[in-house]
C-alpha positions as CSV (number, residue, x, y, z in Angstrom):
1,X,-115.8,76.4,13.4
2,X,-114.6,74.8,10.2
3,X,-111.2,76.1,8.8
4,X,-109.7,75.2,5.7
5,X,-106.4,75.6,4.3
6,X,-106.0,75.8,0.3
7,X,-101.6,76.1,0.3
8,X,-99.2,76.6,-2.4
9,X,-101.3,78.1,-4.9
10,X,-101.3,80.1,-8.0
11,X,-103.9,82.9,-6.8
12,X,-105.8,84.8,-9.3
13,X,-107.7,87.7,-8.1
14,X,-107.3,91.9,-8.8
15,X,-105.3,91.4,-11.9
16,X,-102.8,89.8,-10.2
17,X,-101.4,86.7,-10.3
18,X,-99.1,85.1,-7.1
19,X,-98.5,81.9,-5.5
20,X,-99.9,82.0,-2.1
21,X,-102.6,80.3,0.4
22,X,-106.4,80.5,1.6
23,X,-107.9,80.4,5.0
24,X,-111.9,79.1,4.5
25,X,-113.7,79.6,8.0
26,X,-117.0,78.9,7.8
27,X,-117.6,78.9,4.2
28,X,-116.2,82.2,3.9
29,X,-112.6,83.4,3.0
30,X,-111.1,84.7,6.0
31,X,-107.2,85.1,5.2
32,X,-105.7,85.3,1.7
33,X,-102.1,84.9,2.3
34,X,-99.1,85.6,0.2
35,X,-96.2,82.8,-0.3
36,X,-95.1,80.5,2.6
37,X,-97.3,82.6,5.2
38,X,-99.1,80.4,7.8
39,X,-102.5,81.2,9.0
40,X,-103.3,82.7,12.4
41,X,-105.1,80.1,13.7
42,X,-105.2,76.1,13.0
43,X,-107.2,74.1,9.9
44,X,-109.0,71.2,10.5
45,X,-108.4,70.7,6.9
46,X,-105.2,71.1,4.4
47,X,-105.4,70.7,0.6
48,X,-102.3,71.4,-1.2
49,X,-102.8,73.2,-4.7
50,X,-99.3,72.7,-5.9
51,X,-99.4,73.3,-9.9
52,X,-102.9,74.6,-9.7
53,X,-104.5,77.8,-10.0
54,X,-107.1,79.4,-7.7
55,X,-109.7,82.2,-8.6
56,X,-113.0,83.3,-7.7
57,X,-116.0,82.8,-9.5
58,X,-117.1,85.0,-12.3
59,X,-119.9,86.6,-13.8
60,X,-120.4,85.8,-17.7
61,X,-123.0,88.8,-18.7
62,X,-123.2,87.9,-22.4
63,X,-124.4,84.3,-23.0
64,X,-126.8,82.8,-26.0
65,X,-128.6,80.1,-24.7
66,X,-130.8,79.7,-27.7
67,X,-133.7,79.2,-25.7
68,X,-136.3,80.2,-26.7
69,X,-136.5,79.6,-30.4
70,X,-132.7,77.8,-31.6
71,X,-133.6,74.7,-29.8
72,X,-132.1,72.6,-32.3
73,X,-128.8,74.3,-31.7
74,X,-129.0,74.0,-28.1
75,X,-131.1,74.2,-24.9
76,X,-130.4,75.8,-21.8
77,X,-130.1,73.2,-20.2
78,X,-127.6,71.7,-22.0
79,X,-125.9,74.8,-22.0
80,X,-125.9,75.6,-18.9
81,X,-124.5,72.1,-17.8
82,X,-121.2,72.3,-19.7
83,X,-120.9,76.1,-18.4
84,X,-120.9,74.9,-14.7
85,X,-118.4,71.9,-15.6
86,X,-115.7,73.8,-17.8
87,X,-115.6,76.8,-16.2
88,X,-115.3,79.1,-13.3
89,X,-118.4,80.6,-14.2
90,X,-120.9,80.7,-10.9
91,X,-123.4,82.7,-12.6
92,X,-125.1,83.9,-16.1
93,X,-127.0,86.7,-17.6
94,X,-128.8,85.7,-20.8
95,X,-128.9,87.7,-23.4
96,X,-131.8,87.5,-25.8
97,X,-130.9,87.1,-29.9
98,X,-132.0,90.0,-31.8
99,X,-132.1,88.6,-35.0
100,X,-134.7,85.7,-33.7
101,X,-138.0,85.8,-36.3
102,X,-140.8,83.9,-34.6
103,X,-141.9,83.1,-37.9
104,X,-138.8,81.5,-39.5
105,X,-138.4,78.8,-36.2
């Protein structure tokens, strides 16, 4: 059993924002704690966030990837690659462009 410690935080989550700590077991969260609380049990492992913020991934349900048909202004891949390195976003939902005329590609 793996456990993790993620301390001294600035945790993001609810609408709220609060310095506290993490408890990963497992690949799971298993304790979100609130200032200098310690966790029940041991880590293996202790990263301290200090001036850092912490916040789960999010869902961006309104993306133009320009593919198919805008190509030349981007590609999903390309996209999609600086989506997963500048930002918290885990997952997308692309939406298609209404304006797109097959015949004027």
């Amino acid at each position: 059993m793996k456990r993790t410690w993620i301390k001294n935080a600035r945790i993001v989550n609810e609408g709220k924002i609060f310095h506290g700590s993490i408890v990963i077991e497992n690949e799971v969260i298993a304790e979100v704690l609130a200032e200098e609380t310690v966790p029940s049990q041991p880590c293996g492992e202790i990263i301290d966030a200090k001036g850092y913020y912490l916040m789960p991934g999010v869902i961006d349900d309104h993306v133009h990837f320009r593919d198919p048909g805008l190509t030349h202004k981007a590609d999903i891949l390309k996209a999609q690659r600086r989506r997963q390195v500048a930002s918290p976003v885990l997952w997308t939902c692309p939406t298609p462009l209404r304006k797109l005329r097959p015949w004027k590609l």
